[in-house]
C-alpha positions as CSV (number, residue, x, y, z in Angstrom):
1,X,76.0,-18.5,-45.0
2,X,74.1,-20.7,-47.3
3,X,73.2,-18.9,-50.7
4,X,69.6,-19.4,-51.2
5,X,69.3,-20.2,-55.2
6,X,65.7,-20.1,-57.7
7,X,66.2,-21.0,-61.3
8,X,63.4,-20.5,-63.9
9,X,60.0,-19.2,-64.3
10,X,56.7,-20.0,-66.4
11,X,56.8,-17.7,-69.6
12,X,52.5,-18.5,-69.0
13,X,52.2,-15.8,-66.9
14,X,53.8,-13.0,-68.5
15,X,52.8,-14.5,-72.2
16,X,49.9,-12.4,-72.8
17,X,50.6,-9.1,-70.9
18,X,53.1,-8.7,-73.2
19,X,51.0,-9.8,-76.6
20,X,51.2,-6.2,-78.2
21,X,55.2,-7.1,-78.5
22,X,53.6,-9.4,-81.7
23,X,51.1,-7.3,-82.7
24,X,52.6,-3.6,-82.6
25,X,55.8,-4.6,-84.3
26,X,56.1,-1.4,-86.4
27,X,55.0,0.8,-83.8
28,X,57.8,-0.8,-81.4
29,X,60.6,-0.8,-83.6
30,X,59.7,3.2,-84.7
31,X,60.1,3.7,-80.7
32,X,63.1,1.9,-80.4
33,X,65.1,4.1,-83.4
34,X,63.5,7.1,-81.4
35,X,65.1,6.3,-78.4
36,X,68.3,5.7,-79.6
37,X,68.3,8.7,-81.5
38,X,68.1,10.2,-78.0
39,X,70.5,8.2,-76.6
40,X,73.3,9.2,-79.4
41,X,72.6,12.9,-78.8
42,X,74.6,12.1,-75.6
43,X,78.2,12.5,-74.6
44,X,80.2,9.8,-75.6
45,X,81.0,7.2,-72.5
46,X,84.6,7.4,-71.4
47,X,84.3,4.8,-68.1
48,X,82.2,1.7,-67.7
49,X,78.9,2.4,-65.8
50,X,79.7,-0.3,-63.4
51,X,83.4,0.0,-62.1
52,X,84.2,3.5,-63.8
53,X,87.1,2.2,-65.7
54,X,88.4,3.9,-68.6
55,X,86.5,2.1,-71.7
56,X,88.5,0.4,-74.5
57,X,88.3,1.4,-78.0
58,X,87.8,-2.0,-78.8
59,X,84.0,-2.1,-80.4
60,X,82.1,-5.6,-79.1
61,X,79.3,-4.9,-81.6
62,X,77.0,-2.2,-83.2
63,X,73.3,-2.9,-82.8
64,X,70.4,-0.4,-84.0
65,X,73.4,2.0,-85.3
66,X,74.8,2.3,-81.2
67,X,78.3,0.9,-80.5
68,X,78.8,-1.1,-77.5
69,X,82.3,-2.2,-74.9
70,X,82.5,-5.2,-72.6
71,X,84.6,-3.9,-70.1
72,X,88.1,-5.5,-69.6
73,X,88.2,-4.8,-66.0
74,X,84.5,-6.1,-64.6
75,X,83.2,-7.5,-68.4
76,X,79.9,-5.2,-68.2
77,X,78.6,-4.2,-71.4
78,X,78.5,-0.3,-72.1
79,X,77.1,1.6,-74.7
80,X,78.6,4.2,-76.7
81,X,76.6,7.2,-74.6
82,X,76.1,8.5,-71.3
83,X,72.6,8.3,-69.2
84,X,72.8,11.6,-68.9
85,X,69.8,13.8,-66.9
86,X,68.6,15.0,-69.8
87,X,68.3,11.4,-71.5
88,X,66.6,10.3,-68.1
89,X,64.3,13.2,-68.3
90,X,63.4,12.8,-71.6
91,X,62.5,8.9,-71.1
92,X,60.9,8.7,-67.8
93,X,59.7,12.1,-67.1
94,X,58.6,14.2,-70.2
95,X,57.5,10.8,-71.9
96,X,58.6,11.5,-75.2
97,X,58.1,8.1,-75.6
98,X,55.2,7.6,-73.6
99,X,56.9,5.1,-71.3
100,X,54.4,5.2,-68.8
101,X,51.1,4.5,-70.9
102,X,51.1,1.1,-70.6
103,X,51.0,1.6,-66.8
104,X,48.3,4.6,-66.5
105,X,45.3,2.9,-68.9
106,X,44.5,0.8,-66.3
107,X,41.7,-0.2,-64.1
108,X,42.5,-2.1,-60.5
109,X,41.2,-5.5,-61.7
110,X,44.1,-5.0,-64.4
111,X,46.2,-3.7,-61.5
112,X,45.7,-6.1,-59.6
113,X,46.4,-8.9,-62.6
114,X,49.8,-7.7,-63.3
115,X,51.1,-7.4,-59.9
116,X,50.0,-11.0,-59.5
117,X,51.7,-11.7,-61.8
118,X,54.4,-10.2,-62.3
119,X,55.5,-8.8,-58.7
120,X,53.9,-11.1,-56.6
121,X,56.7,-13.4,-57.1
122,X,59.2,-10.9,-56.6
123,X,58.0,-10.5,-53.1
124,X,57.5,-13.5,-52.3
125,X,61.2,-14.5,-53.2
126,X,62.0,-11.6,-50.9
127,X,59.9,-12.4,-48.2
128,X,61.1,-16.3,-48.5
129,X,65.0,-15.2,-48.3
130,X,64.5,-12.8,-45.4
131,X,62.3,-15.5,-43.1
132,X,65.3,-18.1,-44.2
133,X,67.9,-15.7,-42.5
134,X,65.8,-15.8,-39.3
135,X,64.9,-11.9,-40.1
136,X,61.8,-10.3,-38.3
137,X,60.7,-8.5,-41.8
138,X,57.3,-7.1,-40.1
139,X,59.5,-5.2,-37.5
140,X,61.6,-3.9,-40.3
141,X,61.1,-0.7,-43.1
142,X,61.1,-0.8,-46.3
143,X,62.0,1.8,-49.1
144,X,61.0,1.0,-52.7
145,X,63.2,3.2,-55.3
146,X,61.7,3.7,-58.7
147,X,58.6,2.4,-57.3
148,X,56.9,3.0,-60.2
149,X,52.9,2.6,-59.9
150,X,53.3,0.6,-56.8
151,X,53.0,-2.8,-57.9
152,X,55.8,-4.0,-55.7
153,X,54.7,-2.0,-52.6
154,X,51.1,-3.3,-53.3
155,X,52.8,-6.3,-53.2
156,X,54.4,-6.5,-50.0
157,X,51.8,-4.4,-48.3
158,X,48.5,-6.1,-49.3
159,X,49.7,-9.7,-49.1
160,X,52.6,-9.9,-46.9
161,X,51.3,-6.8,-44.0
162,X,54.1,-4.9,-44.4
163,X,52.7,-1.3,-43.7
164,X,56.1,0.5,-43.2
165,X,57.0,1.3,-46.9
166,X,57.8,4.1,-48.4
167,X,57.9,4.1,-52.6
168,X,60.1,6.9,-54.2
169,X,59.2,7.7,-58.1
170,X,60.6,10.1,-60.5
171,X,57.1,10.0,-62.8
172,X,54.1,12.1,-61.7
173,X,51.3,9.8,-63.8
174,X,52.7,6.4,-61.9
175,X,52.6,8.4,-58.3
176,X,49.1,9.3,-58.5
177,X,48.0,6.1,-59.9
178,X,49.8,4.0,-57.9
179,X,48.2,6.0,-54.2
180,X,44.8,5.6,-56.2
181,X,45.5,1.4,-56.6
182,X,46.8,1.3,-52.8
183,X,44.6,4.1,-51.3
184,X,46.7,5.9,-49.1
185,X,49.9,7.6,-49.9
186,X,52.6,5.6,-49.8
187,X,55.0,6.8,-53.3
188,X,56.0,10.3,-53.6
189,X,57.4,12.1,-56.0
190,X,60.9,13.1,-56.3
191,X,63.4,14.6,-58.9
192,X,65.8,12.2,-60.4
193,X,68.4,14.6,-59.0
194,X,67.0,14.0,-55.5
195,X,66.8,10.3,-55.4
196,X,70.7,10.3,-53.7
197,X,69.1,12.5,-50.9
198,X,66.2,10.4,-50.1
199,X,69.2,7.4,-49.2
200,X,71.1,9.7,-47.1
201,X,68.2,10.8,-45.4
202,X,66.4,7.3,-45.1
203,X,66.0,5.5,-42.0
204,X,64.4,2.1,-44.0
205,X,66.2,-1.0,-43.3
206,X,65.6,-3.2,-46.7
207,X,65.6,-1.4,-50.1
208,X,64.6,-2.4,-53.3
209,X,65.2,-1.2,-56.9
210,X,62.9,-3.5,-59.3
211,X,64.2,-3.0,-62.5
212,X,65.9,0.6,-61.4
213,X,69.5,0.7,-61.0
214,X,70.0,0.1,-64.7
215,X,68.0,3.5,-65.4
216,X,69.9,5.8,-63.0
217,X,72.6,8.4,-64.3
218,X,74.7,7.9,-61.3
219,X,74.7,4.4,-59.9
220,X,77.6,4.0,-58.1
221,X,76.9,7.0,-56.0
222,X,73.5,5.7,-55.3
223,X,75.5,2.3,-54.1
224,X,77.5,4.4,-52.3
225,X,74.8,6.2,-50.3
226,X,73.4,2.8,-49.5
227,X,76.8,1.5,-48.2
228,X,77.7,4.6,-45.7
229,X,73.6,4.6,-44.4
230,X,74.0,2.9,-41.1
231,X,70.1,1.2,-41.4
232,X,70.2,-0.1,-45.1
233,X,70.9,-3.8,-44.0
234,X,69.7,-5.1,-47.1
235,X,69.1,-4.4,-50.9
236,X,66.6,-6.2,-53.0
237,X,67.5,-5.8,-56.8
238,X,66.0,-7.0,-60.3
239,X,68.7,-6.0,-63.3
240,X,68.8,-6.9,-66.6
241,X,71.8,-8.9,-67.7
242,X,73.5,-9.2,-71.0
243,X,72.2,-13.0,-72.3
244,X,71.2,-14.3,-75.1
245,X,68.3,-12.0,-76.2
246,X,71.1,-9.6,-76.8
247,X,72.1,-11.7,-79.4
248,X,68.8,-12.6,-80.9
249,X,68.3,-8.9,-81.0
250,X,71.8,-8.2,-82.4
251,X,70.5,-10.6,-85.6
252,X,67.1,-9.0,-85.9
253,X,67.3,-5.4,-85.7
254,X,64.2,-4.6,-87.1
255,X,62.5,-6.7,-85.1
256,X,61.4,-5.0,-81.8
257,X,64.4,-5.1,-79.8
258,X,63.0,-5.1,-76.0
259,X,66.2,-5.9,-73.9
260,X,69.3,-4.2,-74.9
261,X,67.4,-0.7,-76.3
262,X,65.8,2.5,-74.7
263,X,66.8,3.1,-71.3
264,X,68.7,0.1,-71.0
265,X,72.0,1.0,-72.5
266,X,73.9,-0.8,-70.2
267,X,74.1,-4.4,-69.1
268,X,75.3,-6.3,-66.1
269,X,77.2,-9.5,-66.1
270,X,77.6,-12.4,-63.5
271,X,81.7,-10.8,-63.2
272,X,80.3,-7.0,-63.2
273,X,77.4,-8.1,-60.5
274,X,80.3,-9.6,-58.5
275,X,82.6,-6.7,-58.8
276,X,80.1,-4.2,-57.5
277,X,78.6,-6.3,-54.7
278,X,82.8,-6.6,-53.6
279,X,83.5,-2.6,-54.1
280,X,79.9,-1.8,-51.8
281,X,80.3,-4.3,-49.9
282,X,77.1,-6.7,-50.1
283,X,77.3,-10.2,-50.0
284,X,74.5,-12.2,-52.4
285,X,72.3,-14.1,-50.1
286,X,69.6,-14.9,-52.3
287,X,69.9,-15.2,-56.0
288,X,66.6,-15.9,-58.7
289,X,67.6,-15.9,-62.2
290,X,64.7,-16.1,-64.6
291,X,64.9,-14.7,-68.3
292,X,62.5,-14.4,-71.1
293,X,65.1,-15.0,-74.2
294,X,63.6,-17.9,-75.6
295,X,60.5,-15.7,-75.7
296,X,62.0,-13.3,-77.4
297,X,63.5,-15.5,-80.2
298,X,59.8,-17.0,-80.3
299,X,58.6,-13.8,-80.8
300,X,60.9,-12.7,-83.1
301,X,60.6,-15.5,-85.6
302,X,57.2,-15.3,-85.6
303,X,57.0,-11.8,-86.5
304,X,59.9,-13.0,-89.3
305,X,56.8,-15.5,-90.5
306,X,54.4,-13.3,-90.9
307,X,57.0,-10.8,-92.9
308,X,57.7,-13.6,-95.1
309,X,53.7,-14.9,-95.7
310,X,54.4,-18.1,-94.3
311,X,50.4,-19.7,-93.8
312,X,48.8,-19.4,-90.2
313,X,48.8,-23.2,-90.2
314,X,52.6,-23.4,-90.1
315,X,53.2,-20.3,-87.7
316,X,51.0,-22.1,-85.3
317,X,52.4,-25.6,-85.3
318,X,55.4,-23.9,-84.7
319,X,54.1,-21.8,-81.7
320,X,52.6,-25.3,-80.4
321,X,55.5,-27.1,-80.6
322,X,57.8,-24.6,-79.4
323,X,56.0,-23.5,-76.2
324,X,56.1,-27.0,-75.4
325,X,59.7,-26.8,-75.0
326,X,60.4,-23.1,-74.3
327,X,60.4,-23.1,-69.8
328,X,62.7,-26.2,-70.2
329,X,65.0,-24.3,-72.7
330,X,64.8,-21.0,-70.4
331,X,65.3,-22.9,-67.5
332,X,68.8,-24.1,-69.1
333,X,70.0,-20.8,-69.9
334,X,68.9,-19.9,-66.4
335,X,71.0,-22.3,-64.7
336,X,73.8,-21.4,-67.4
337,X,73.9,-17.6,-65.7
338,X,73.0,-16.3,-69.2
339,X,69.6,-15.4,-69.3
340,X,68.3,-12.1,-69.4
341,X,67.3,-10.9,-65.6
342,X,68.5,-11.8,-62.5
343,X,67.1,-11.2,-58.9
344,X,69.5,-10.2,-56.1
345,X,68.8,-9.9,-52.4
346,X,72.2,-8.3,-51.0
347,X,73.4,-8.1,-47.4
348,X,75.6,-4.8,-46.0
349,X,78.8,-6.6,-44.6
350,X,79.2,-5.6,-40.9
């Protein structure tokens, strides 16, 4: 079976969604230090969050005052703390940290921009990997987990005809908007302790998690689930991977740290992605890596510029010249495997 492989993506059409990651600075970096406060009210992690092995005690680094392990048996990196319920709860569903307001303060003409934008590719890689296997994808169901406001969904169902689809979200705000943006009710609302029950009981065919299994207290059960589920045939995931940004964050602490903070606490590698999909047995079958790192150290030295008074003329022939280069540079970390997200379309093994 011949891997179908993407590399890259324009940072122009993400660049000014996420503008307020310049401009609200401060304001981010207070959130991040909230967060991990959190976070370090947490049990301390024993096993890696990817193959349950028993941790080291071998510290890889300390970023933002939170210790983290690369894991000798798959090399994923773990933070110090457990995703417990509660730290789930507290980030997704009581919003201590308003995660959801960028998401609610919308009207559909936004809506509609930012899943243009941003999931409209995602679907379409889907839909191009499943037409290259020869799969019928209209005659198959779909069940989106963590689905969020429904961009993805909207996605697939607006543009590609896909009507069965069912969207699963642990966030009451996202739900309602989301059925308002699609107009009918296709995401419901479920209790993060109920998310393993909705697999069991699932007859969908194709499953996605955008940007979800990083986020859920027990992962490998939900893998699990997915693996004994006779109709899950496929899995569709976006996860965050540990890349360079880590690195530019690891340097600039008080700079707003977007990749390896919050709810990410964890990070997968190329080794830990392969030891999973080996364990559940998946095979890859279509693979898009795409990161935003070199955005992120664009943005970070351009907030360092403005700390240090540097004039406006200099901070933009910097930005000028930089931009130029900065999808060629991407796109070289991309085809390194050490970028910052990754897009996985898994097979079950018969």
């Amino acid at each position: 079976m011949t891997l179908i492989r993407r590399y890259g993506k324009s940072f122009t059409d993400i660049a000014d969604i996420k503008g307020h990651f310049f401009s609200e600075n401060e304001n981010l970096v207070r959130n991040n230090y909230k967060m991990a406060e959190i976070y370090k009210s947490q049990p301390r992690r024993e096993r890696c969050k990817n193959c349950d092995n028993i941790l080291n005690d071998n510290v890889y680094f300390t970023k933002q005052k939170i210790d983290y392990y690369l894991c000798s048996n798959c090399n994923h990196l773990n933070g110090a703390y457990e995703d417990t319920e509660d730290f789930a709860s507290a980030i997704y569903v009581e919003e201590v940290t308003n995660y959801s307001v960028t998401y609610t303060n919308e009207s559909l003409q936004k809506y509609i921009e930012r899943m243009d934008r941003v999931y409209k590719p995602k679907a379409e890689f889907l839909i191009h990997c499943l037409d290259n296997l020869g799969i019928e994808y209209r005659n198959k169901s779909f069940c989106d987990l963590g689905a969020g406001s429904g961009y993805f969904i909207y996605a697939l169902n607006k543009l590609f005809g896909i009507n069965k689809i069912k969207g699963y979200e642990v966030s009451t705000k996202q739900v309602e908007l989301g059925n308002i943006m699609l107009q009918s009710e296709f995401i419901y609302n479920i209790n993060i302790s109920g998310l393993q029950s909705v697999i069991d009981n699932s007859t969908s065919n194709i499953f996605s998690m955008i940007g979800v299994l990083e986020h859920l207290t027990n992962p490998r059960d939900i893998l699990s689930s997915l693996r004994v589920n006779p109709n899950v045939e496929f899995l569709y995931l976006s996860l965050p991977l540990f890349s360079y940004s880590v690195f530019f964050e690891l340097v600039n602490q008080d700079v707003f740290n977007r990749h390896l903070s919050g709810g990410h606490t964890h990070l997968y590698t190329m080794e830990s992605i392969e030891y999973l999909c080996n364990e559940f047995n998946f095979d890859i079958v279509g693979q898009w890596q795409f990161g935003t790192d070199f955005m992120d150290l664009y943005r970070h030295m351009v907030v360092r510029m403005h700390e240090l008074n540097v004039s406006s003329e200099a901070i933009n022939l910097f930005g000028s010249k930089f931009t130029e280069v900065l999808d060629d540079l991407q796109k070289t970390a991309d085809k390194q495997h050490f970028s910052s997200e990754i897009h996985l379309l898994l097979q079950k093994r018969l």
